[in-house]
C-alpha positions as CSV (number, residue, x, y, z in Angstrom):
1,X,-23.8,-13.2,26.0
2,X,-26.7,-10.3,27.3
3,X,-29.5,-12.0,28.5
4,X,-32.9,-9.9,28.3
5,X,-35.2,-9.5,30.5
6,X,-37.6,-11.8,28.2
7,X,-35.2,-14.8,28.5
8,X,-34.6,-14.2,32.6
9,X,-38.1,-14.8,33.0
10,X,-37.9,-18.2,30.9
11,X,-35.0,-19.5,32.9
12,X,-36.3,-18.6,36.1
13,X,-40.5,-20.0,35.2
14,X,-37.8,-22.5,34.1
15,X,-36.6,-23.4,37.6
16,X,-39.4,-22.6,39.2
17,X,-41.3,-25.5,37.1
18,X,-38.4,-27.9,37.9
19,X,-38.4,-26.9,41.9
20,X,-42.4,-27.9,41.8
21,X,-41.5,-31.4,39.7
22,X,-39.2,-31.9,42.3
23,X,-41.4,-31.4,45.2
24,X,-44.3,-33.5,43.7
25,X,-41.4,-36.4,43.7
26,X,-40.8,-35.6,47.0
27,X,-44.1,-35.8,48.2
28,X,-44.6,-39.5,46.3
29,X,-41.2,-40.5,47.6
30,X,-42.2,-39.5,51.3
31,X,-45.5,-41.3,50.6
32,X,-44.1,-44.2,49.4
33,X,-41.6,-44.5,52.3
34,X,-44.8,-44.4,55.1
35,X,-46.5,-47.0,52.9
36,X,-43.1,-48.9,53.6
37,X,-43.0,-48.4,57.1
38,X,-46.7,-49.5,57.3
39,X,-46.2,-52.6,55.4
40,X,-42.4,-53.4,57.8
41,X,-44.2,-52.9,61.0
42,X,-47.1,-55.5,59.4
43,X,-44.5,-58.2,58.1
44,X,-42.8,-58.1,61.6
45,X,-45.8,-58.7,63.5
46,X,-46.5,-61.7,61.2
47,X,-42.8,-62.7,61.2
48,X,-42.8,-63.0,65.2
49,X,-45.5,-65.4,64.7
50,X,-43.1,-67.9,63.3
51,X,-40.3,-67.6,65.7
52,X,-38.9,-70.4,66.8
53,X,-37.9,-70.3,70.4
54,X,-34.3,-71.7,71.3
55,X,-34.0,-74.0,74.9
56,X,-30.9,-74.7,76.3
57,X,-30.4,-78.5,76.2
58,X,-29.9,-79.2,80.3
59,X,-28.4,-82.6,80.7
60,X,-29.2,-85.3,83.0
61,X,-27.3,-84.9,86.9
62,X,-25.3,-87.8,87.5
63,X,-25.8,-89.1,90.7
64,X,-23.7,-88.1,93.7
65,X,-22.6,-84.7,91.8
66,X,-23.4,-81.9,93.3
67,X,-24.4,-78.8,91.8
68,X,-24.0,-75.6,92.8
């Protein structure tokens, strides 16, 4: 099949249409992924709020043991 030079210039306006949709979605995705970010750093700030904080359970010396 010949292509003209009428139906080149669709296919490539064509493509060049598509390569813009795609880097509009790109821009929202990279958006989107800093609004993430944002939002993680916020929820771990909170989060370390409500840590609970693990002793070690020391036992009571016996007398005439010694420790060393």
């Amino acid at each position: 099949m010949k292509y003209t030079k009428a139906h080149l210039e669709r296919i490539v306006f064509a493509q060049l249409d598509n390569i813009e949709a795609m880097n509009d979605l790109l821009i929202t995705v990279k958006a989107q992924t800093e609004m993430i970010q944002k939002a993680n750093k916020i929820l771990e700030k909170e989060v370390e709020k409500f840590k609970v904080k693990k002793y070690e359970f020391v036992g009571r010396k016996k007398r005439g043991m010694k420790t060393f």
